[in-house]
PLY file of the C-alpha trace (Angstrom):
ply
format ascii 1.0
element vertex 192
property float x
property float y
property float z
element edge 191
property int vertex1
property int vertex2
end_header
126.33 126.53 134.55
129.82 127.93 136.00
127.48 128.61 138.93
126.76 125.03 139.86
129.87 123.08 139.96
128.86 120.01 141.95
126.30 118.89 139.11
126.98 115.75 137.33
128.11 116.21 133.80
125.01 113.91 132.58
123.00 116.95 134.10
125.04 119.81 132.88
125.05 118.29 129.67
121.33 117.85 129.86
120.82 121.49 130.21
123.15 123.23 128.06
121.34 120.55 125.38
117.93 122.66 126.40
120.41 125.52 126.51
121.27 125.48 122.51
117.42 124.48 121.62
116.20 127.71 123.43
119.08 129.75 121.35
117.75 127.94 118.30
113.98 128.95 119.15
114.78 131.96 119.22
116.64 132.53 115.88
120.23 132.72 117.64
121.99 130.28 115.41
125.60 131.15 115.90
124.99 131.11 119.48
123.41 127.62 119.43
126.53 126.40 117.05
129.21 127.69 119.36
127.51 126.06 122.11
126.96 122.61 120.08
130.88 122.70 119.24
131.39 121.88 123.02
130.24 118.53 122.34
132.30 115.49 120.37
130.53 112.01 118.84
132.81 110.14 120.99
133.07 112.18 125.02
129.38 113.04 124.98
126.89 111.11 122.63
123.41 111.76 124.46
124.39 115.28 124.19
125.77 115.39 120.78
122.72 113.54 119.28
120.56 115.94 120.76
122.12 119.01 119.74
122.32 117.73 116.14
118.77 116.57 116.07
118.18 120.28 117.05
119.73 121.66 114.49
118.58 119.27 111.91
114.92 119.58 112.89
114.85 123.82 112.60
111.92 124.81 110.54
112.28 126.36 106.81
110.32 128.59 105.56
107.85 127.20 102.96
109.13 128.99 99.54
113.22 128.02 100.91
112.10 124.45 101.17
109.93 123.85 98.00
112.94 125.48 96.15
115.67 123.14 98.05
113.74 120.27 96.94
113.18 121.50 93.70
109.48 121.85 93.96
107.37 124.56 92.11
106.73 127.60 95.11
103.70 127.87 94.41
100.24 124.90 94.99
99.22 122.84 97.24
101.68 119.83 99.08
100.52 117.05 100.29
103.12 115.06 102.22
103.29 111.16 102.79
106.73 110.87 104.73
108.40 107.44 106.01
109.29 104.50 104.68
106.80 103.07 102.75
105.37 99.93 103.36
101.84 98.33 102.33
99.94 98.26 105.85
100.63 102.54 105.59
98.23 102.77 102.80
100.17 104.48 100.24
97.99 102.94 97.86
94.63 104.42 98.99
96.08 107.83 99.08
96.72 107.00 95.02
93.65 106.45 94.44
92.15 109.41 96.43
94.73 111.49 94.57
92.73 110.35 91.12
89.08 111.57 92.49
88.10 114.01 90.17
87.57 116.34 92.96
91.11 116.25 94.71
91.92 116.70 90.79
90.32 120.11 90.82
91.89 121.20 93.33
95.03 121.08 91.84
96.64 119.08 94.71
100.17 117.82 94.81
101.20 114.62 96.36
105.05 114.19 97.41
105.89 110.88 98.77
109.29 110.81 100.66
110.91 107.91 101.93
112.30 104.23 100.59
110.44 101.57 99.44
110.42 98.20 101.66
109.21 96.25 98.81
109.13 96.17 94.80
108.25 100.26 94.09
106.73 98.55 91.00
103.11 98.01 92.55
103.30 102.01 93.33
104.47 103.27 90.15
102.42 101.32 87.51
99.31 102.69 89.93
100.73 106.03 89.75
100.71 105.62 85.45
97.39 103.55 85.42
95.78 106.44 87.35
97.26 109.28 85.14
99.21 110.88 88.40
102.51 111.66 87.13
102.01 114.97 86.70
100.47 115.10 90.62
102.90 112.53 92.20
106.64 113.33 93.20
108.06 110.38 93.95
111.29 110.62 95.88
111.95 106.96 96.95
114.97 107.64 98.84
116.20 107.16 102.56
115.63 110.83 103.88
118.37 112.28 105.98
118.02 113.93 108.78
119.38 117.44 107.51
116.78 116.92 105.00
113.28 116.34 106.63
113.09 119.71 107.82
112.52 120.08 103.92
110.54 117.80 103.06
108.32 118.50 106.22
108.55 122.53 105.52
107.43 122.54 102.05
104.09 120.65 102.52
100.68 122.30 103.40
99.37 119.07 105.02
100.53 115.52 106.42
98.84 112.42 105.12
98.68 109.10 107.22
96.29 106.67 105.08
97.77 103.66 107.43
95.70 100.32 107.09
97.07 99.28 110.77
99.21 101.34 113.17
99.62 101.34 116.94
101.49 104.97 116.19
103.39 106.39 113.99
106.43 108.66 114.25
105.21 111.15 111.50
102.74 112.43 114.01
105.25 114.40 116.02
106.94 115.19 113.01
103.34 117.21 111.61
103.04 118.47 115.27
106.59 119.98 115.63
106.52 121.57 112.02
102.84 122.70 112.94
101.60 120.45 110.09
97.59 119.62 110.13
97.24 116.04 109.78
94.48 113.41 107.93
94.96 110.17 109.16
92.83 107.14 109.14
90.57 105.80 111.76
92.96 102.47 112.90
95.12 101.67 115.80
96.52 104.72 118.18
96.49 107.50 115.29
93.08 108.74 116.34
94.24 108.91 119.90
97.67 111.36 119.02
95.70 113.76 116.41
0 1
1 2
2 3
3 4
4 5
5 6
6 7
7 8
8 9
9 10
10 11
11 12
12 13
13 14
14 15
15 16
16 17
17 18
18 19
19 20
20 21
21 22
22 23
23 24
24 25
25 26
26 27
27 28
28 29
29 30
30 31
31 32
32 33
33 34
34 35
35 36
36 37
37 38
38 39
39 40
40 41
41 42
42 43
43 44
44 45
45 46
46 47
47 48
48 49
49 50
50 51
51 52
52 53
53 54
54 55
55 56
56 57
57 58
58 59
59 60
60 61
61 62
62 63
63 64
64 65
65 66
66 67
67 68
68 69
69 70
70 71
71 72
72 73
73 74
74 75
75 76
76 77
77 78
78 79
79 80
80 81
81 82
82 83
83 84
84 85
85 86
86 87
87 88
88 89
89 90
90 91
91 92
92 93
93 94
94 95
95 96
96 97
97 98
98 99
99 100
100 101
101 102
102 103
103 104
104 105
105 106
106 107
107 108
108 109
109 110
110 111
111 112
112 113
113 114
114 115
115 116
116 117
117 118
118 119
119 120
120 121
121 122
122 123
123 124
124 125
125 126
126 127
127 128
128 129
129 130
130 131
131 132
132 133
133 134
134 135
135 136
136 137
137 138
138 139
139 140
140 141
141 142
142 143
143 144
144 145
145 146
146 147
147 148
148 149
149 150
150 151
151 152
152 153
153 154
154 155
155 156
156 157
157 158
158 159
159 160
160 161
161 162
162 163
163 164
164 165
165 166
166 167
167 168
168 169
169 170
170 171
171 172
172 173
173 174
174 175
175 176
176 177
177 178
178 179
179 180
180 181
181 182
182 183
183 184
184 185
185 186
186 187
187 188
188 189
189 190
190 191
């Protein structure tokens, strides 16, 4: 960037932002960092915010995940990620987690994110339908620094929505290379 002076900083900020995610790509993390520490909260937010949300959004490897969240290594994850509200359909995926055939499989169901309304409805389903020992339940807001976790551990995303124009858990499955099920409403179909 030395090379073109004349460039407005909103541009040369712009690239060294693709800059540090092409170091980060390709595994060179201190690189990336001493780049990133070029940029403050306060002279260069765009930038900053980027080059965070890079950082934060690095892929783990499966095993380092399951074990940062406390998770056995070993199974099958499913992942329902977001806040959870009653038109995504939380509910269905419950009761799809009970069919004796997802049973056999020995299938785990993780559900990350905060409840928007009593968690009550949720976890006397999870008891009625004897899922306790299939259902992790971590109703919590989930950080940034931590989705790459959450998103890292699982072997598949779930989107059982009821009604959706989108959703932004889609390009989360896409950039952790996630495979997706997600119902048939709104513009899901469209983005998988």
């Amino acid at each position: 960037l030395a090379d073109f002076p004349k460039l407005r900083e909103e541009v040369r900020h712009l690239i060294q932002v693709k800059i540090i995610v092409s170091q980060l790509k390709q595994g060179k993390m201190a690189e990336a960092a001493k780049s990133s520490a070029a940029f403050t909260f306060m002279d260069h937010t765009p930038a900053f915010y980027f080059t965070n949300a890079a950082f934060a959004f690095q892929k783990a490897d499966t095993e380092e995940a399951r074990k940062w969240l406390g998770l056995p290594v070993n199974g099958k994850l499913v992942l329902f990620f977001g806040f959870i509200r009653e038109y995504k359909g939380l509910d269905l995926l419950l009761r799809a987690m009970a069919d004796q055939r997802i049973r056999n499989m020995d299938i785990h169901l993780l559900v990350a994110g905060e409840f928007y309304q009593d968690s009550k409805t949720y976890t006397e389903l999870i008891s009625a339908l004897h899922l306790k020992d299939r259902v992790i339940l971590r109703a919590q807001f989930i950080r940034d620094n931590e989705v790459k976790f959450y998103c890292s551990a699982a072997d598949l995303m779930v989107q059982p929505y009821r009604n959706a124009t989108q959703s932004g858990v889609t390009p989360l499955a896409y950039h952790f290379e996630k495979p997706m099920i997600v119902t048939n409403v709104g513009g899901l179909p469209a983005m998988v």
